[in-house]
N, C-alpha and C positions, 0 to 999 in steps of 0.2 A: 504493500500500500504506500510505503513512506517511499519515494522518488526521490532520484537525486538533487532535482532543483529544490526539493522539501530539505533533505539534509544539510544543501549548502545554507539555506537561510538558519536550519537552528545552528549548523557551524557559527554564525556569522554573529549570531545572538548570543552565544555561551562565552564567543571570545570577546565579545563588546563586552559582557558585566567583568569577564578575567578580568582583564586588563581597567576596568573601570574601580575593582576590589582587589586593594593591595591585602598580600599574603594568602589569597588563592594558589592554589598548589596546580598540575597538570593532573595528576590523580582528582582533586575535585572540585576541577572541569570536567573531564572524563564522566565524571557519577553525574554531574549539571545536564552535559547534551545526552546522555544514557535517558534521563528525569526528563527530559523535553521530548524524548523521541515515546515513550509512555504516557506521558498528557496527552499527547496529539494522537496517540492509538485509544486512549479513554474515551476524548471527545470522537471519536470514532462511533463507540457503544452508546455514548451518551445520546447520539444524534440520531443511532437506529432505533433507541428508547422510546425517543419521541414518538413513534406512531404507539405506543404504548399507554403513555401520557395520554395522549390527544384522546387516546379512544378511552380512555377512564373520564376525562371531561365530557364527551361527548354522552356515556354512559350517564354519569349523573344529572346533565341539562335533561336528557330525555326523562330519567326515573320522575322529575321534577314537573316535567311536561303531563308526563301519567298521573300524577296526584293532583295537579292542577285540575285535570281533567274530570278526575272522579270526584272533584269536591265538588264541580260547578255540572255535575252528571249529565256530560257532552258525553255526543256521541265519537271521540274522536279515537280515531287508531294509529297509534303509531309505527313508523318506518323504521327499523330495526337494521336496514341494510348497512347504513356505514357502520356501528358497532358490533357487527356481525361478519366484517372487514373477512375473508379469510386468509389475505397475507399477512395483516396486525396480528391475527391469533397464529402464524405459524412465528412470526418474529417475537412473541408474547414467549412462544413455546422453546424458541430456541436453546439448547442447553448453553451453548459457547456464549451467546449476550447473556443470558440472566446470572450465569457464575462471573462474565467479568460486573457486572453491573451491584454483586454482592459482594464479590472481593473488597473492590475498589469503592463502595460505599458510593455509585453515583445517584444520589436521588436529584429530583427535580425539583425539590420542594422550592428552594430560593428562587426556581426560573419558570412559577407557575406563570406569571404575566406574562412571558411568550405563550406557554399553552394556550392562556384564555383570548391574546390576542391574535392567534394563530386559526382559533375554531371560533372565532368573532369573524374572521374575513373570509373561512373555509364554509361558511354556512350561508353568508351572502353572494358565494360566486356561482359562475355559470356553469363550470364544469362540475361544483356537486350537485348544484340543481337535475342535473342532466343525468347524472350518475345514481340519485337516489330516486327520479320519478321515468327511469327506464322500464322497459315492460321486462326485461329479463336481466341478469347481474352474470357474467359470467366469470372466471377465474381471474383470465387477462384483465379486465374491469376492476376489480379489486386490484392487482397492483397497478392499474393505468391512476387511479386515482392518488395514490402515494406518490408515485414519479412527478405529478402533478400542487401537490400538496408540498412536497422539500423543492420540485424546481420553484414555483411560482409563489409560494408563500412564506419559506425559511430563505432562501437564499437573497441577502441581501436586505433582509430584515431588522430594522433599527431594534425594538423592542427584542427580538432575539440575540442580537449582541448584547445590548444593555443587559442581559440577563446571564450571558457567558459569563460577563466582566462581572459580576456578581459573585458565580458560581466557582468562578476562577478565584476568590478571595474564602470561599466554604471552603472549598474543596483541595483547597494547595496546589492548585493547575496553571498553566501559562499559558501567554498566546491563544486560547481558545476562540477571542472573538476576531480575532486578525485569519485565522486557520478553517472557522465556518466553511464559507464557500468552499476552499476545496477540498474539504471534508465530505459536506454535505456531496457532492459528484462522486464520492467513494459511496455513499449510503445508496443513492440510486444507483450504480454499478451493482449494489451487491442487491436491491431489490431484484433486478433483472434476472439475476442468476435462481431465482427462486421458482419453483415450478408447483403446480398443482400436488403434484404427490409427494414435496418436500417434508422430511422430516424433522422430528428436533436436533437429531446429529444434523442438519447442513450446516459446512464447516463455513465459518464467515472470513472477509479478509483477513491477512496474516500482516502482520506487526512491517516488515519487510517482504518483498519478492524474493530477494534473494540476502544470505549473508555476505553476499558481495557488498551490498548497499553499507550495512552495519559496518564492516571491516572500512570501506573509502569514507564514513564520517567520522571513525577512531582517527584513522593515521592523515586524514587532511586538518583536525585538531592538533592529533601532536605535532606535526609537520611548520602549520601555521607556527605554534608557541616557540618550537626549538629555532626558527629562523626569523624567529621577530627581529629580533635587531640588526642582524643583515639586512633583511627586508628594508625597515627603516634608514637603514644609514642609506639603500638605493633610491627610495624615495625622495630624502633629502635634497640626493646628489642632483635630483634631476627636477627640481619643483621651480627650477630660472625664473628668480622672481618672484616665487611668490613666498608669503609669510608663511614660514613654517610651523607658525602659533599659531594660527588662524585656520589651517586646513582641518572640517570638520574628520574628529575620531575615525565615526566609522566611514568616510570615506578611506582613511587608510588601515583599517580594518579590512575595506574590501580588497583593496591592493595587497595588501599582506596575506590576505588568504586567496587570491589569482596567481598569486605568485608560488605557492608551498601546491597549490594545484599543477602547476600550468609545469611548472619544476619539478614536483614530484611524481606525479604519474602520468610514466610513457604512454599509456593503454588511453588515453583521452585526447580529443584532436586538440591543441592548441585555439585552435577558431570557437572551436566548441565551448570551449572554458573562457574564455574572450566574452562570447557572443552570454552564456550563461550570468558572469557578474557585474556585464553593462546593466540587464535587466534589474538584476540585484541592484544596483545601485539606482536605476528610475523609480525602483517603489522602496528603496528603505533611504534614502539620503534627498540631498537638496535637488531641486528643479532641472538646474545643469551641473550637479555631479556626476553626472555618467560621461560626460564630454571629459571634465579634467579626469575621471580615472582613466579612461580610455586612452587618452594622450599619454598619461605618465608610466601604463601599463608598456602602449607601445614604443617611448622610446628606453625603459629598462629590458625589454626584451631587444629592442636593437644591439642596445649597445654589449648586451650580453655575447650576442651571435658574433659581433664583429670581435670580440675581443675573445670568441673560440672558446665561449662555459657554456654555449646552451645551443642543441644540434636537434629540436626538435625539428621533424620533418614539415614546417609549415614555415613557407616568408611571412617576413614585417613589413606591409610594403611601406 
């Protein structure tokens, strides 16, 4: 699940607090991005919860709706369809969320105001409308609605962040409301994967695709730390003008770790890694940070090749 551009950012985040916390050790760092890359597989279960949550809210508005009914002795019947979900009840059943979600103690309670504002907008839209006064309900229909409900209702949700940032202070978690979105596209991924005859053994996404992933966020952390101060003194060498008190941290945080990348492993294209911490630096630094790293990146990689320390197979032009 956890992708590399995933890893490079919590690299990127574990080395900004190092370095920002004098007498931090590299062992725990090590335990800090270990701890990050666990938050973000939590908010993983937390977020396939949700259909959980929702349909316990949706349960009680309706029990509520029933007694309404019987005190004022209407004739009215209720639609039982969405709480009667059958992918929420195979995700309800699953063995793998509900033991991580008891492990790790995830409850929803502090981020009921997403739920209720989540089945406040899921009850006035068109797609349940559609989905609850159909003349037939079929399998595919129950997960079409979910896919529908995390694309169109969680994603990008102000009240569902505010409730992350919350849950994030219960809960001893990070980055969770920064990490939603592409969380949430892991949750509908693993909807998909669910079929009519799933059981409670379906295994859900795994922590990592491969322990390849785990192993290049270990040693692109150690890598980073052990060459920080080369790293810097190249930086320096090459910043022509500019104040070297004044260049924001983690812009050369990201330098520092394009560098312990790009230097340390052969098995990645140079451009790739390039092309990888420009982005990194459009969403985590200033407006035109990505310009100065990019310049400083490629004239340390120039002058490297020219002076015969760095022979990766890719020019500077």
């Amino acid at each position: 699940m956890i992708n590399r551009t995933m890893v490079r950012t919590h690299v990127l985040q574990t080395l900004f607090a190092y370095y920002e916390n004098e007498g931090k050790t590299l062992v725990s760092a090590r335990k800090e991005l270990l701890k990050s890359f666990a938050d973000t597989y939590d908010l993983y279960f937390m977020l396939l919860n949700f259909a959980n949550e929702l349909t316990a809210y949706a349960q009680r508005d309706l029990e509520q709706q029933v007694a309404r009914a019987r005190a004022t002795h209407s004739g009215w019947q209720p639609n039982r369809r969405f709480v009667q979900n059958r992918l929420a009840q195979q995700l309800f059943d699953n063995r793998a969320l509900r033991s991580r979600v008891e492990e790790q103690h995830l409850a929803w309670d502090s981020g009921m105001p997403a739920v209720a504002d989540v089945y406040k907008q899921l009850v006035r839209s068109d797609f349940y409308r559609e989905y609850m006064e159909a003349d037939k309900c079929t399998y595919e229909d129950d997960k079409r609605i979910w896919r529908q409900i995390y694309q169109h209702l969680l994603a990008g949700n102000a009240v569902l962040e505010d409730s992350l940032d919350e849950m994030e202070v219960v809960l001893d978690k990070t980055n969770w409301s920064t990490e939603a979105d592409v969380i949430l596209s892991y949750v509908i991924k693993t909807i998909k994967r669910f079929k009519a005859d799933s059981t409670p053994e379906t295994p859900l996404l795994e922590m990592f695709d491969s322990e390849d992933e785990l192993r290049f966020a270990t040693e692109l952390l150690e890598k980073a730390i052990e060459g920080h101060d080369e790293y810097e003194t190249w930086i320096n060498a090459h910043l022509k003008g500019w104040d070297a008190d004044r260049i924001a941290y983690m812009d050369r945080i990201i330098i520092i770790t394009a560098l312990a990348e790009i230097i340390g492993f052969d098995d990645i294209a140079m451009t790739v890694s390039l092309n990888e911490y420009i982005e990194l630096a459009k969403a985590y630094s200033g407006d035109k940070s990505y310009m100065f790293i990019n310049g400083i990146l490629t004239e340390i990689l120039r002058d490297l090749k020219n002076e015969g320390k760095f022979f990766k197979g890719f020019a500077i032009k």
